[in-house]
KOLPADREN-783554 format. One record per residue (C-alpha): x negated, y negated, z; residue in one letter. Coordinates in steps of 0.5 Angstrom, whole numbers, plus 500, padded with zeros to 3 digits. Each point is the difference from the previous one (the first is absolute). Example, Ala and Ser with C-alpha at 12.3 -4.5 7.8 and 13.67 -1.06 7.14 Angstrom:
KOLPADREN-783554
475509516a 498493498s 
***
This chain:
KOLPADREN-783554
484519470x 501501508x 498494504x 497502507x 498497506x 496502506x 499498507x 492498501x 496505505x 499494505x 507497501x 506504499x 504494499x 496498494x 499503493x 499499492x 504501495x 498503494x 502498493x 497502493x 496494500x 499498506x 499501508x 504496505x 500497507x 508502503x 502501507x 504505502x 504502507x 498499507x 501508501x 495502494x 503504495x 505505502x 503507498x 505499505x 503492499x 505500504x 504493501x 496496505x 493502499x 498496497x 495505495x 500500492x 503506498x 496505496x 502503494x 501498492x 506494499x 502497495x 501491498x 506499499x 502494500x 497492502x 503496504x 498492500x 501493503x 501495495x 500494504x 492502501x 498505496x 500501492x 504505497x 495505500x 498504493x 501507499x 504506497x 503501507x 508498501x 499493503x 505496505x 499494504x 503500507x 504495505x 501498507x 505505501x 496506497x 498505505x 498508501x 503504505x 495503504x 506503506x 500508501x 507503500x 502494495x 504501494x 495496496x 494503503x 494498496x 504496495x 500492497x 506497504x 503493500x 499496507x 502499505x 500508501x 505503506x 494505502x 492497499x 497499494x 494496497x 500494498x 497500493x 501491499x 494499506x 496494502x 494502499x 497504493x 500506501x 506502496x 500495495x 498506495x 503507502x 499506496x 505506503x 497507501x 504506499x 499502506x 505503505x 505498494x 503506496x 501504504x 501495506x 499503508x 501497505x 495497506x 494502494x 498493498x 504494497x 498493497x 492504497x 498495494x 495497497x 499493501x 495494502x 495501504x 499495506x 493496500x 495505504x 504507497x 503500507x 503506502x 508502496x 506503503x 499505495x 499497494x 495499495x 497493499x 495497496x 499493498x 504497495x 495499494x 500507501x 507502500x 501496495x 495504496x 502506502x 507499497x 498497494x 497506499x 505506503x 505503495x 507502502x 500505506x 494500500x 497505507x 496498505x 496505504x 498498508x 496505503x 
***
């Protein structure tokens, strides 16, 4: 079963989320949804990608329940996000010699991370680093690219997912 997500007709930055048994609220990035994500612009990619791994933070968050490769993160855990880097678009540790996000954040939003297979095999430069699934800030405000939801949501969802399980953003 596909997963898909759809931005609303009213604010390209909203969507819904659809699984078998249910519809969910998610925001998405600040430049809608895009067929041409380039790194910066802050648009969800369109296309079918697959889950294919959970990342956490133990100290605030349970392990989450599901049939997808799980791993708890730390401080020093980063993902390089600089064009032209080696590691472009890889889990790296911190500090990093070129950019990279930070995964370990103040605020929630990363506590849950699910990677997407997004710009991952092959991986090009300059077309989008760091996508993921993740938790959604308090009004769904607006993502750098990624895709949101709140947290019970998410934790569903994952419930639910099988192992490469595909999501399709159109």
């Amino acid at each position: 079963m596909i997963i898909s997500v759809n931005k609303s007709p009213t604010n390209p930055a909203q969507g819904q989320l659809r699984l078998p048994q249910a519809t969910l609220r998610c925001a998405l990035g600040r430049g809608g949804i895009s067929a041409n994500k380039f790194e910066g612009d802050g648009a969800t990619p369109r296309g079918m990608w697959r889950l294919q791994e959970i990342l956490y933070r133990p100290d605030r968050v349970n392990r989450p329940v599901s049939r997808l490769k799980i791993s708890p993160i730390a401080p020093d855990d980063g993902w390089c996000d600089a064009v032209g880097d080696r590691n472009y678009n890889r889990h790296v540790r911190l500090p990093y010699r070129t950019s990279a996000e930070q995964l370990w954040r103040q605020d929630n939003i990363y506590d849950i991370i699910v990677i997407l297979s997004h710009n991952r095999r092959p991986r090009v430069q300059n077309r989008g680093s760091a996508v993921f699934m993740h938790l959604a800030r308090e009004a769904y405000t607006p993502t750098a690219g990624c895709i949101a939801l709140c947290e019970r949501d998410l934790v569903r969802l994952l419930r639910w997912a099988k192992p490469d399980q595909r999501l399709a953003i159109a």
